[in-house]
N, C-alpha and C positions, 0 to 999 in steps of 0.2 A: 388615411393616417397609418403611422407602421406601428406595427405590436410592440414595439419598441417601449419600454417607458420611459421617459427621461427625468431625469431629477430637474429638483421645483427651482429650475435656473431662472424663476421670475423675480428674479433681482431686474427684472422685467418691469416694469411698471412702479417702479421707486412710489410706496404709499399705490395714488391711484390716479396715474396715469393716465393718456388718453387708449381709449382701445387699439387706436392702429400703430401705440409704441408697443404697446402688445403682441401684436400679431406679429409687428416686425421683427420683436425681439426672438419671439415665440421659430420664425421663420429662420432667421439666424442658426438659430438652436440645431433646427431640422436640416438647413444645409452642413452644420461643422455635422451631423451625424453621419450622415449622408458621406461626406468625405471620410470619417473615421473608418465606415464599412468597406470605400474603397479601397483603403490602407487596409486593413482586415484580406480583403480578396486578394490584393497585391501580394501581402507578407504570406500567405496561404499557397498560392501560384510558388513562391519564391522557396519555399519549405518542401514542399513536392518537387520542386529539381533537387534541391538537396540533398533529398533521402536518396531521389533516386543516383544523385552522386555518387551517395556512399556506399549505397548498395554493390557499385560498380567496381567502386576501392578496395571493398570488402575482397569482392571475387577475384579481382588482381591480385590483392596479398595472397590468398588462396592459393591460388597460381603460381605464384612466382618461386623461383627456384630458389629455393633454402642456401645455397650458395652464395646470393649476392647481398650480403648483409644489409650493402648502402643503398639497394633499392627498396629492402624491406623497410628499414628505420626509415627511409623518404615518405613511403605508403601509410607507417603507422602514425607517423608527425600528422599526414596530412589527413587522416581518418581521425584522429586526436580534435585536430584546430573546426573539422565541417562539426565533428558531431559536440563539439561546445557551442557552434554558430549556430545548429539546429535547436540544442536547449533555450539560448537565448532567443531564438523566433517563435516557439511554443510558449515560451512565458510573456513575450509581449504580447502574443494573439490574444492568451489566456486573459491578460489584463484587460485588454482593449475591447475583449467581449464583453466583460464582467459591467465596464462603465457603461458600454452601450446597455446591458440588459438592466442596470440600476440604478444608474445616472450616477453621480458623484458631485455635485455644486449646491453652493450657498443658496440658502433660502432666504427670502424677504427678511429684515432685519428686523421687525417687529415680532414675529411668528417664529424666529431665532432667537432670540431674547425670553419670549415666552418657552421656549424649551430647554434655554440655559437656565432657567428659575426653578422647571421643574427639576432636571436633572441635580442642580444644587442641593432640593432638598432630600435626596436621599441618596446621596454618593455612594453606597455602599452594593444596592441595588441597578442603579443606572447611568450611562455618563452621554455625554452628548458631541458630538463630531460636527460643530458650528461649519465647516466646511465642506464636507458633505451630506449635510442636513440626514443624517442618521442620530437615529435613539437605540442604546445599544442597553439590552436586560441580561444581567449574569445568572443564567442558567441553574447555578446552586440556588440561590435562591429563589426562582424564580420557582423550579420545582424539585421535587425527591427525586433522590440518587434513579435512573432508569424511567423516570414516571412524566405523563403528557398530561398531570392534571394542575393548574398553576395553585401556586400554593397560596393559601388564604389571606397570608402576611402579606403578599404582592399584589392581590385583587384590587387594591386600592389605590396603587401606582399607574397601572393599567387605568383604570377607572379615569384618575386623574389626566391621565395622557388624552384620553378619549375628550373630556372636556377641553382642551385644546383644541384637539383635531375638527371638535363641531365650530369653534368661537368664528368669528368672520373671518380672520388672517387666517386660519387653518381649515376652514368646507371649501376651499376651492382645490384642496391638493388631495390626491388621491393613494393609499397606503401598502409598501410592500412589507409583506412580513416573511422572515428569513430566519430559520433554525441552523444552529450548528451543535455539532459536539466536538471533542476530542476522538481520542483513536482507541480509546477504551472499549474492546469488542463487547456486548452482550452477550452473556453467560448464562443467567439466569434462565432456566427454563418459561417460569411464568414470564417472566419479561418479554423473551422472544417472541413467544406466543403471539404478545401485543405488537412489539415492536422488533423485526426479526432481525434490523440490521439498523445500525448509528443512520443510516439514511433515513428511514422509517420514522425512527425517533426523532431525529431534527422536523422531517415535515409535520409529524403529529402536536409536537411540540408548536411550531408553528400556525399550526392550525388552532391550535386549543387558545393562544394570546387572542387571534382574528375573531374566533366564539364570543370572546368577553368584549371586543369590540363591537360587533353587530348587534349585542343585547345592550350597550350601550350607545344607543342610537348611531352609529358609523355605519351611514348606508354603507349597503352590500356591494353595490357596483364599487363605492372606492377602493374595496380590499381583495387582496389576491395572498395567498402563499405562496413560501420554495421553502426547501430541504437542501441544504447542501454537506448534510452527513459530518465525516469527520476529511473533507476534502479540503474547504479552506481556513486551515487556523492561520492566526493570527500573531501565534509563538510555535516555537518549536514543543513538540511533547519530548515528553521522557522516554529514554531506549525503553526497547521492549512492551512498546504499544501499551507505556506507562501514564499516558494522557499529561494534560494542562488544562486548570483550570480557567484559563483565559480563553481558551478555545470552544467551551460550552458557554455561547450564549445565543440572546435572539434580538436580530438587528432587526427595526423598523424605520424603514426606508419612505422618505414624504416625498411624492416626485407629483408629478405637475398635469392636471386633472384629463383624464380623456387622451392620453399624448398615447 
């Protein structure tokens, strides 16, 4: 099986299916990945002549004789239009990774329903991404300004979550837990100490939700951490590494048990 995880695309066995709609479906899944990867190595091959295009471009404008204006403006057009075509191939790869390493699809409609209920009842705290079977926790709340210890008000949301995850729609799917922040450097001496850099702090962050999961019956083997610092927000921050509140939070991702 690949380390891959895939989100809990068992829209698989509608209710409860026979096993080999499962497997099939289950098979499916593993082939469109399979091809996603090869698009991945393609676009990767295809980025690497690129660069090394440019690199070439680069060296010719370099070169070329300050007199011939029409050959320069030709050379910098065409360094302009690769190196935009190289951004957009770095953002699709960027993407195309992200889905393969967290999956992104709808989960069972029953076990969907159930975390639309919960998300409902405390909107202020959590929202829920029916489509990408993600449960998303706002980091303010969830703890103090710089701090990896969940705050007491939200123990009980967590708790709650966890009661799903055990119910029968939910112990078949296994859980990623995902820290973010904004781009708010750590300052704080004591801070650093603990957490020396927004990466640190999102994983610990992370980790600390996964603690109150395990102590709440959430075998261990379903759950894993990531940290992804202040690298994927969601909004733009404010100039001068002025942060966004909607970029501090911690996604937990239901993907699909053993994949």
């Amino acid at each position: 099986m690949r380390t891959v995880k895939l989100s809990a695309i068992l829209v698989v066995c509608a209710g409860v299916l026979m096993v080999n709609g499962c497997d099939s479906q289950l098979q499916d899944l593993r082939i469109a990945n399979d091809t996603q990867r090869r698009q991945i190595e393609t676009l990767q091959a295809e980025l690497g002549a690129a660069n090394l295009q440019l690199d070439q471009l680069r060296k010719k404008l370099a070169a070329a004789d300050q007199k011939d204006s029409v050959e320069i403006d030709a050379l910098k057009q065409q360094i302009a239009a690769l190196e935009e075509n190289i951004a957009k191939k770095e953002e699709l790869i960027a993407s195309m990774q992200q889905r393969l390493l967290l999956g992104g699809a709808a989960l069972p409609v029953e076990l969907s329903t159930m975390l639309e209920d919960f998300a409902r009842k405390q909107p202020d705290l959590v929202t829920y991404d029916a489509s990408r079977g993600i449960v998303k926790f706002r980091s303010d709340l969830l703890f103090q300004k710089g701090s990896d210890t969940v705050a007491s008000s939200a123990i009980e949301a967590v708790k709650a979550l966890c009661t799903i995850l055990n119910s029968e729609q939910g112990k078949r799917f296994d859980v990623i837990v995902a820290g973010h922040t904004d781009d708010i450097p750590i300052l704080r001496a004591e801070t650093r100490a603990k957490h020396p850099t927004n990466w640190h702090l999102s994983v610990h962050r992370a980790i600390a939700v996964l603690n109150i999961m395990e102590n709440n019956n959430v075998a261990s083997k379903r759950l894993s951490a990531r940290g992804f610092g202040e690298f994927r927000p969601v909004a733009a921050n404010k100039p001068n590494k002025g942060g966004n509140p909607q970029n501090r939070r911690v996604e937990i991702y239901i993907v699909a048990e053993g994949v």
